[in-house]
C-alpha positions as CSV (number, residue, x, y, z in Angstrom):
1,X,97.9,117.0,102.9
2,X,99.9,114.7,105.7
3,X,98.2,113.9,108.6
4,X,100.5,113.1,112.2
5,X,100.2,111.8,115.2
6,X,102.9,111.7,118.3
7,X,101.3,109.3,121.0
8,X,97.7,109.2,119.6
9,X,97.2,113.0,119.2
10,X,97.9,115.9,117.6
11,X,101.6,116.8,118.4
12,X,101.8,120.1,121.3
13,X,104.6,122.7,121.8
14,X,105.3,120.9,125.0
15,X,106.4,118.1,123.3
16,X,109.1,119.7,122.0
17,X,111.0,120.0,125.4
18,X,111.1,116.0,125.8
19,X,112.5,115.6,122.0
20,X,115.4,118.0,122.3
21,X,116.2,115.8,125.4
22,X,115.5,112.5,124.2
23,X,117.7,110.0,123.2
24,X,116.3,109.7,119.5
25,X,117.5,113.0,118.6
26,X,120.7,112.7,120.6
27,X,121.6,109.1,119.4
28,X,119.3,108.0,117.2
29,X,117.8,105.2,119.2
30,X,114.7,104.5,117.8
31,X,113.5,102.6,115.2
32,X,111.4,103.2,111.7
33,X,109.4,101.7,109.1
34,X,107.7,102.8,105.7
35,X,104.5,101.7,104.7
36,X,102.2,101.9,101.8
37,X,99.0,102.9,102.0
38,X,96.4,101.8,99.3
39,X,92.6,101.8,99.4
40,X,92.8,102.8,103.3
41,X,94.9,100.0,104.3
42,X,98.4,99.4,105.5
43,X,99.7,96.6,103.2
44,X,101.9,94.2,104.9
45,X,101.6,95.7,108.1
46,X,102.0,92.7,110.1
47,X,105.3,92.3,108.8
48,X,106.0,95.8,109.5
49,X,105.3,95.7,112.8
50,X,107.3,92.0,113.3
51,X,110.6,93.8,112.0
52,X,109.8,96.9,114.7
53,X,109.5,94.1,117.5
54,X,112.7,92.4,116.5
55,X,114.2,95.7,115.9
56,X,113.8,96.1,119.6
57,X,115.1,92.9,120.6
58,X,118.0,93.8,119.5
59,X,118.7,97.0,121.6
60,X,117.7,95.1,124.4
61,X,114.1,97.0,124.9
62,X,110.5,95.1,125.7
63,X,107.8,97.9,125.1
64,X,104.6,96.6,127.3
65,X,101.7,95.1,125.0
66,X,99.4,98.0,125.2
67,X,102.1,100.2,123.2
68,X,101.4,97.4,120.2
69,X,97.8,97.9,120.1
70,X,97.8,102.1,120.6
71,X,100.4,102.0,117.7
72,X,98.7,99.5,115.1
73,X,95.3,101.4,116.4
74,X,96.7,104.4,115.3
75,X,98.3,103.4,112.1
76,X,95.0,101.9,111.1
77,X,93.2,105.3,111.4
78,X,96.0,107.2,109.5
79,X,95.5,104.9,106.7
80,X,91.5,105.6,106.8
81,X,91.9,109.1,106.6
82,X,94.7,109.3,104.1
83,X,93.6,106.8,101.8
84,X,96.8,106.2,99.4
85,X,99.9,107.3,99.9
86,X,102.9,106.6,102.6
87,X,103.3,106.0,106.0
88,X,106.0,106.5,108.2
89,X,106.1,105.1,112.0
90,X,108.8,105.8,114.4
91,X,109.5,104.5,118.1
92,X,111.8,107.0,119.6
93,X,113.5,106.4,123.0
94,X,112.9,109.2,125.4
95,X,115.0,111.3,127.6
96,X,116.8,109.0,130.5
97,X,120.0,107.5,131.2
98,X,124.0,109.4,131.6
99,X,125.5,109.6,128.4
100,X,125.6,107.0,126.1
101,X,124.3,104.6,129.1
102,X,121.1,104.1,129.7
103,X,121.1,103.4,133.8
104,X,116.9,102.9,133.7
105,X,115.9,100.0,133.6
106,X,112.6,101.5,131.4
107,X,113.0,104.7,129.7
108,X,109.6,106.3,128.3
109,X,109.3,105.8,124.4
110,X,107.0,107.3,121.9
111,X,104.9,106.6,119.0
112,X,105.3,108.9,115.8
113,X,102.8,107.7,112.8
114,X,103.0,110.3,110.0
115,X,101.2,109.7,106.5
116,X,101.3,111.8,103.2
117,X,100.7,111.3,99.8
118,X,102.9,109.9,96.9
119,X,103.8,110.7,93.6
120,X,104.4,107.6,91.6
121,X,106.6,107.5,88.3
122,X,105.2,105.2,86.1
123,X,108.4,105.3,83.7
124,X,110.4,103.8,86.6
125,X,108.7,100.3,86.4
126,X,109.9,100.3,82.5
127,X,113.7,99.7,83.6
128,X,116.7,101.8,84.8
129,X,119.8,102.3,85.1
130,X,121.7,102.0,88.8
131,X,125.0,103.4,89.7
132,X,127.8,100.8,91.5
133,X,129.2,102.8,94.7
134,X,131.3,101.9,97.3
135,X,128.7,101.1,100.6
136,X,129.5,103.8,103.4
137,X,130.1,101.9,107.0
138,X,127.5,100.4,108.3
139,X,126.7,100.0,112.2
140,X,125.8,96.9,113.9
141,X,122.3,95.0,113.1
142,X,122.4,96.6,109.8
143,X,119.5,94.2,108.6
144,X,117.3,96.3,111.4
145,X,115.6,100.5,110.2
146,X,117.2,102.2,113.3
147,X,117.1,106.1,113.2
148,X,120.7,106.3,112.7
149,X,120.8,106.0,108.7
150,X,123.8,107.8,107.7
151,X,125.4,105.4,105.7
152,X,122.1,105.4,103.2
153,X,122.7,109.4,103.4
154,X,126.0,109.5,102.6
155,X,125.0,107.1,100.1
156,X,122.8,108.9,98.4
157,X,124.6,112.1,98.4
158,X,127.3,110.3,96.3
159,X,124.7,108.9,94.2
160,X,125.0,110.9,90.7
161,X,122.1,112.2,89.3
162,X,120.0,111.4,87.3
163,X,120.7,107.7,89.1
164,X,117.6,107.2,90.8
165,X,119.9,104.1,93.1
166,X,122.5,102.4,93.1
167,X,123.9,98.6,94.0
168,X,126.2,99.4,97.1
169,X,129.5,96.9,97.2
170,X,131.6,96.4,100.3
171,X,135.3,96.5,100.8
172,X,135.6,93.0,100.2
173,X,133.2,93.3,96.8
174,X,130.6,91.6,98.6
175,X,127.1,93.2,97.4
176,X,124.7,93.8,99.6
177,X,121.6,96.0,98.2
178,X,120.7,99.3,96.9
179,X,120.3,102.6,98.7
180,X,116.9,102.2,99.5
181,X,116.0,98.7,98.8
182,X,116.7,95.2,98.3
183,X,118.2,93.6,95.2
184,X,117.0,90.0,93.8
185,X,118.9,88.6,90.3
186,X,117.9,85.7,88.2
187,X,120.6,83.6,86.9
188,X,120.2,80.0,85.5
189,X,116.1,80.1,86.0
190,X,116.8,80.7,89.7
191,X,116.3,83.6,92.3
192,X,119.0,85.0,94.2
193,X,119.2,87.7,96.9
194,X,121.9,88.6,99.1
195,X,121.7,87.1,102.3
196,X,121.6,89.5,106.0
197,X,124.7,88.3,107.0
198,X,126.0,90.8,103.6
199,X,124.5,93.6,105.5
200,X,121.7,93.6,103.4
201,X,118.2,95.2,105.1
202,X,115.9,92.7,106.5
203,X,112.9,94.6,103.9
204,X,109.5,93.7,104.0
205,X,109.2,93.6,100.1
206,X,112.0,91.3,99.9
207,X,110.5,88.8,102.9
208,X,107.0,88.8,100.5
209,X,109.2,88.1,97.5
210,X,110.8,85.0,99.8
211,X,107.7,84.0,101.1
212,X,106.2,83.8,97.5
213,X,109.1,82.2,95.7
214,X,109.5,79.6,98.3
215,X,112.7,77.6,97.3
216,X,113.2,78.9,93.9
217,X,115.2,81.6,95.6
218,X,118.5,81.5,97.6
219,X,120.0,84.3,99.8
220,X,123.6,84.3,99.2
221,X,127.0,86.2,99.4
222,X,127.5,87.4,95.7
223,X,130.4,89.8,93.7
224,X,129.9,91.7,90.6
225,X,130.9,88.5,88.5
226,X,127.2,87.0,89.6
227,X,125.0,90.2,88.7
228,X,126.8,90.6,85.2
229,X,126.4,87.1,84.3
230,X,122.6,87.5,85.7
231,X,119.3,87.0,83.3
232,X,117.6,89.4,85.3
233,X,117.7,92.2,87.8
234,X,115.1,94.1,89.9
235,X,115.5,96.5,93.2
236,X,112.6,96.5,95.5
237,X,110.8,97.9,98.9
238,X,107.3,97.8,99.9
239,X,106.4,101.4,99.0
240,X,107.6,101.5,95.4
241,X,107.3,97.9,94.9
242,X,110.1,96.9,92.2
243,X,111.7,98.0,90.0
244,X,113.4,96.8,87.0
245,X,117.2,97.1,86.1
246,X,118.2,97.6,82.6
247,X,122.4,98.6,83.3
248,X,124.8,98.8,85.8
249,X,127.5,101.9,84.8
250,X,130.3,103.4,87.2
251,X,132.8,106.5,86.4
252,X,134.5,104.3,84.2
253,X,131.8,103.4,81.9
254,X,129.0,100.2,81.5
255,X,129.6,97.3,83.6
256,X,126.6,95.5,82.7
257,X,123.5,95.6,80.8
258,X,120.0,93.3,81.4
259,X,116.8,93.2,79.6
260,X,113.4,93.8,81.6
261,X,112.9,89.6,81.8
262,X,109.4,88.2,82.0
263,X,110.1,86.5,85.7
264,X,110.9,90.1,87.0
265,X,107.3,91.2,84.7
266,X,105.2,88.2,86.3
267,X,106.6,89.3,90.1
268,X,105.3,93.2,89.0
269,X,101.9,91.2,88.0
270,X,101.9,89.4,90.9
271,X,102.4,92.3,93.5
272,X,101.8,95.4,91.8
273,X,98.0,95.5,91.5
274,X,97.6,95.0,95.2
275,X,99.6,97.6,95.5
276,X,98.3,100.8,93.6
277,X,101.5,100.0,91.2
278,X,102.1,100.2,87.6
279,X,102.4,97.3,85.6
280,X,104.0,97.4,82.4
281,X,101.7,96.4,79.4
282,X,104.0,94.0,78.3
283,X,102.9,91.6,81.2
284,X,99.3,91.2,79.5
285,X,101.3,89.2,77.2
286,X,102.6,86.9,79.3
């Protein structure tokens, strides 16, 4: 079952004629964020809800305080009911402005807060293999979850199966993350992650990985050569938590193989029961 609510109710009909007019569905302004729920709570939502803010900054929009406290008010009773599972909040401009221009200085926005269950894969956590694909264009403030996430889709779509992700490159080779979360390598008994200014998502797994590891990590610029002389390799978001990378292949063949290492095990350890996550067995021995 998934519960919903659009501006603290149950959506209407009515509602309808504001959407098809509103500048989310015509031009994806808006903003998102996923969010895990386990044992009634939203986990990390005050990170969540900083990335929203800045996300906001950045198209130039100041939403008045009592928005804040409706929203995390009704994210907090969508995690009661639901219990475990996912949670997905939208801010989505309304109808206003001529064109591509706004012309008002404050056009309405709303508050979407949808939750449904998940199916987690325990055999995901063991190690995988990822595909390396060209990255689609991305738009400006790519570090930000606007609506407009066509470069992911298009990603996706060119993702083979049975890939469950892949490690998206630029033209100029520069990595900057997977399809649907952030990448972290160990090389040398240090941390690395590719920095924002590579395009890479500003994700909320990967600022509690940063916050944790303190300055055993470094966000850097980084090309193939780095990952396949890596120790270890993990993708991550703050749904699915991380996951472990085993091989890197492309239409060509392998380009790189990595063993499940026991810094990628002790971060699963670390995060993973607060979570609702698996954890392989292996980390008891740690």
């Amino acid at each position: 079952m998934s519960l919903l609510l659009l501006d603290g109710r149950a959506p209407l009909p009515s509602d309808l004629d504001w959407l098809l007019a509103s500048r989310a569905l015509a031009f994806g302004e808006g903003l998102f964020t996923s969010v895990r729920l386990w044992q009634q709570q939203p986990l990390f939502w005050p990170d969540h809800q900083q990335r929203l803010q800045k996300g906001l900054d950045q198209l130039g929009v100041s939403l008045d305080a009592s928005l804040w406290q409706s929203l995390e008010q009704e994210v907090m009773q969508l995690a009661q009911q639901q219990g475990e599972g996912r949670l997905k909040v939208m801010l989505l401009a309304g109808p206003g402005g001529q064109g591509y221009a706004r012309q008002q200085a404050s056009l309405p926005w709303h508050r979407l807060v949808h939750a449904q269950p998940m199916q987690i894969e325990p055999s995901l956590y063991l190690g995988q293999p990822v595909w390396w694909l060209a990255c689609p264009a991305s738009g400006p403030h790519s570090e930000t979850k606007h609506l407009n996430r066509l470069s992911q889709v298009l990603a996706a779509d060119a993702c083979p199966a049975p890939y469950r992700e892949a490690l998206l490159y630029s033209a100029q080779g520069e990595i900057k993350e997977g399809i649907a979360r952030n990448l972290f390598w160990r090389s040398q008994g240090r941390w690395y992650t590719p920095c924002l200014g590579s395009g890479a998502l500003a994700g909320v797994m990967r600022r509690q990985l940063i916050r944790l590891l303190g300055v055993e990590v470094a966000e850097v610029k980084t090309q193939l050569i780095d990952l396949q002389q890596a120790d270890e390799i993990f993708l991550c978001n703050s749904v699915q938590g991380i996951w472990p990378i085993t091989r890197l292949d492309h239409a060509g063949g392998t380009l790189a193989h990595w063993s499940v290492g026991r810094a990628t095990l002790a971060l699963m350890a670390d995060f993973h029961p607060q979570m609702g996550l698996p954890v392989p067995s292996s980390v008891s021995s740690l």
